[in-house]
C-alpha positions as CSV (number, residue, x, y, z in Angstrom):
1,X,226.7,135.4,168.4
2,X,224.5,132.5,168.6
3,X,223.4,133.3,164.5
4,X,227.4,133.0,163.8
5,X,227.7,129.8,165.6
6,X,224.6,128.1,164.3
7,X,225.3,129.2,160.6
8,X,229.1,127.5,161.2
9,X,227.3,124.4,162.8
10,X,225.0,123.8,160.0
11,X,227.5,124.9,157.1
12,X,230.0,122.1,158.3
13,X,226.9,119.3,158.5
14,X,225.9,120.1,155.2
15,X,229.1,120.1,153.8
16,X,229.8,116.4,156.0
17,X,226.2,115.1,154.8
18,X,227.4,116.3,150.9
19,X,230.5,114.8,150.5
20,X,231.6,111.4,149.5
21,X,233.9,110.8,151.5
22,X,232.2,111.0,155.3
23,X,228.6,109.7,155.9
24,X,226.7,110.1,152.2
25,X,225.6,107.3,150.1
26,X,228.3,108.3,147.5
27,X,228.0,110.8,144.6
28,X,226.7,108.3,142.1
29,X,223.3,108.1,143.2
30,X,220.5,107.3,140.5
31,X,218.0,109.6,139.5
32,X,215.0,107.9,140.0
33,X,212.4,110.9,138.8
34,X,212.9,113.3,136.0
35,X,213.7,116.8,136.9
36,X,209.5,118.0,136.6
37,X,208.8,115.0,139.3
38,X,207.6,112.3,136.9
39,X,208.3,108.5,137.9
40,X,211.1,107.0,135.4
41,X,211.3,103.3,134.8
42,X,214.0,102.7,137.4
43,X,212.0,104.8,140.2
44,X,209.0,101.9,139.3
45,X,211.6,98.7,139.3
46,X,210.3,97.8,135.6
47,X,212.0,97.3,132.6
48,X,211.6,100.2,129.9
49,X,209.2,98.1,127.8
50,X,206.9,97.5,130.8
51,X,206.8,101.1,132.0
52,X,205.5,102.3,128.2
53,X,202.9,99.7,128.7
54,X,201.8,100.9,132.7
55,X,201.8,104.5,131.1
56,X,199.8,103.5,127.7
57,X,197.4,101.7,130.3
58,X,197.0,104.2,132.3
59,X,196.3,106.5,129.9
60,X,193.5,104.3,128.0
61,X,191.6,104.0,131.4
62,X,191.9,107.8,132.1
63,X,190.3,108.2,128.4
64,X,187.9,105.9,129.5
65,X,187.0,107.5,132.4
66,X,186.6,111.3,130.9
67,X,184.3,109.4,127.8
68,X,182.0,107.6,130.8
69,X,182.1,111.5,132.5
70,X,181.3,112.8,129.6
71,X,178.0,111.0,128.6
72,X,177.1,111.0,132.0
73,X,177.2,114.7,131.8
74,X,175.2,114.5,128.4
75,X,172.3,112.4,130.0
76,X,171.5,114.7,132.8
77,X,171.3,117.7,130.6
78,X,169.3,115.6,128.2
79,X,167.1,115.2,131.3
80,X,167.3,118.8,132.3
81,X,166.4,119.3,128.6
82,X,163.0,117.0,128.7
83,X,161.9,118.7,131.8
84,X,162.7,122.5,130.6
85,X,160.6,121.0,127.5
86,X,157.8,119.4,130.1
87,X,157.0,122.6,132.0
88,X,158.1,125.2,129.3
89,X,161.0,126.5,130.8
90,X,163.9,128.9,129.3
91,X,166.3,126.2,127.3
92,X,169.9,126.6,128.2
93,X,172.4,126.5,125.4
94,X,174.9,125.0,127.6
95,X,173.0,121.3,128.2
96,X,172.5,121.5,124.2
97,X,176.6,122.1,124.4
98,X,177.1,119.3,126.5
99,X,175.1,116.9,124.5
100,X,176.9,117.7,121.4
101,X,180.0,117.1,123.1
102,X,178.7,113.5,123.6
103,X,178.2,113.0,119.9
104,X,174.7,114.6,120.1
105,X,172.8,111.2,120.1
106,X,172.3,110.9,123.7
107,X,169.2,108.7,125.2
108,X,167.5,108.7,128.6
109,X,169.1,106.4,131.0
110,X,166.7,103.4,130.9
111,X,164.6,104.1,134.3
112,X,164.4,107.6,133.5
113,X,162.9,106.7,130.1
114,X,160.5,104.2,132.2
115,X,159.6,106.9,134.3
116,X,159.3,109.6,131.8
117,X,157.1,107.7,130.2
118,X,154.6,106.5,133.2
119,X,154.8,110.4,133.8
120,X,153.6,110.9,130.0
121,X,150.5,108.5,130.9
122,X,149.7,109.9,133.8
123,X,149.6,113.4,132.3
124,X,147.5,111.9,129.2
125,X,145.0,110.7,131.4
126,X,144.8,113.5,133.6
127,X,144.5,115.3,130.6
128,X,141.6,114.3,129.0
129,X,139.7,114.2,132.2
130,X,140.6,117.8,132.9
131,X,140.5,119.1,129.6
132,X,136.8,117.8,129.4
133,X,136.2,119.4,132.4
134,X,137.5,122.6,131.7
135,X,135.9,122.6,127.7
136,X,132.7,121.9,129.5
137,X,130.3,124.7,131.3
138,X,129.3,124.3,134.4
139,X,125.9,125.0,134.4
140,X,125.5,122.3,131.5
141,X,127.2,119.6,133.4
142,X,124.9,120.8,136.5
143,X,121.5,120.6,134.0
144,X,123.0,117.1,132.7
145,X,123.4,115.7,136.4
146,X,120.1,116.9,137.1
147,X,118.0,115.3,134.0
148,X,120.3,111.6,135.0
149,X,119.0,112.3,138.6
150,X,115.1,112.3,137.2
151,X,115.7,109.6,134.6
152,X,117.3,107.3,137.5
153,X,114.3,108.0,139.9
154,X,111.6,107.7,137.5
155,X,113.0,104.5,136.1
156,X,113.3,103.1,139.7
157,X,109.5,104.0,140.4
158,X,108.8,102.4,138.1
159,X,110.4,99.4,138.7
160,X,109.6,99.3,142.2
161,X,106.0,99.2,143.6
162,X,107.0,100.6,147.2
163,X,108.1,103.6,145.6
């Protein structure tokens, strides 16, 4: 019983609410967005002109934005690309993807260069200390400390009467 009298209730507001004659605005009201939900001119309160120029605007800074995105994307995979290179790692054909999508001439972000580079130096150096190191035998650099050792102290008994 109460369903009946509830449906009755709210069929009459409706129908009060829908009319033009009781408590409505009227039936002429504007459409202020299109029937998909998009803002028209009139929703905005700008002329036509000024509306093609928010939207053109508004699309040129969107553009903008997915273009700065976009090489962002290509400088960290041309970083992940330099490293992969560094310690010999599997390549992966989707940072070579993304850099091509930049336009394929993509360069290290200025610090990162700076620091790739003081990275390079510090390999070189280590490098060629090391590599000498490892190229050299042991026992030679052992028989080479050894004769220095002799030349040092028979040179300094010499030089020195209270030795």
């Amino acid at each position: 019983m109460t369903f009946l009298l509830k449906n009755m209730i709210s069929g009459k507001m409706k129908d009060l609410a829908g009319s033009g004659g009781g408590g409505g605005g009227g039936g002429e009201e504007e459409k202020t967005e299109e029937g998909d939900g998009k803002p028209t001119a009139k929703s905005s309160g700008m002329t036509r002109e000024e509306f093609e120029e928010y939207q053109r605007q508004l699309l040129e800074e969107k553009m903008e934005r997915d273009n700065a995105f976009t090489q962002k994307k290509a400088e960290r995979a041309t970083v992940r690309l330099h490293m992969r290179e560094k310690y010999r790692l599997p390549q992966n054909d989707k940072d070579d993807s993304q850099v091509q999508m930049a336009g394929g001439d993509v360069e290290l972000p200025e610090e990162l260069a700076k620091m790739v580079q003081q990275d390079e130096d510090e390999e070189e150096i280590n490098d060629s200390f090391l590599g000498t190191i490892q190229n050299m035998d042991f026992d030679t650099i052992k028989i080479k400390a050894q004769e220095t050792f002799t030349e040092i102290k028979q040179t300094a008994e010499e030089k020195c009467s209270v030795m």
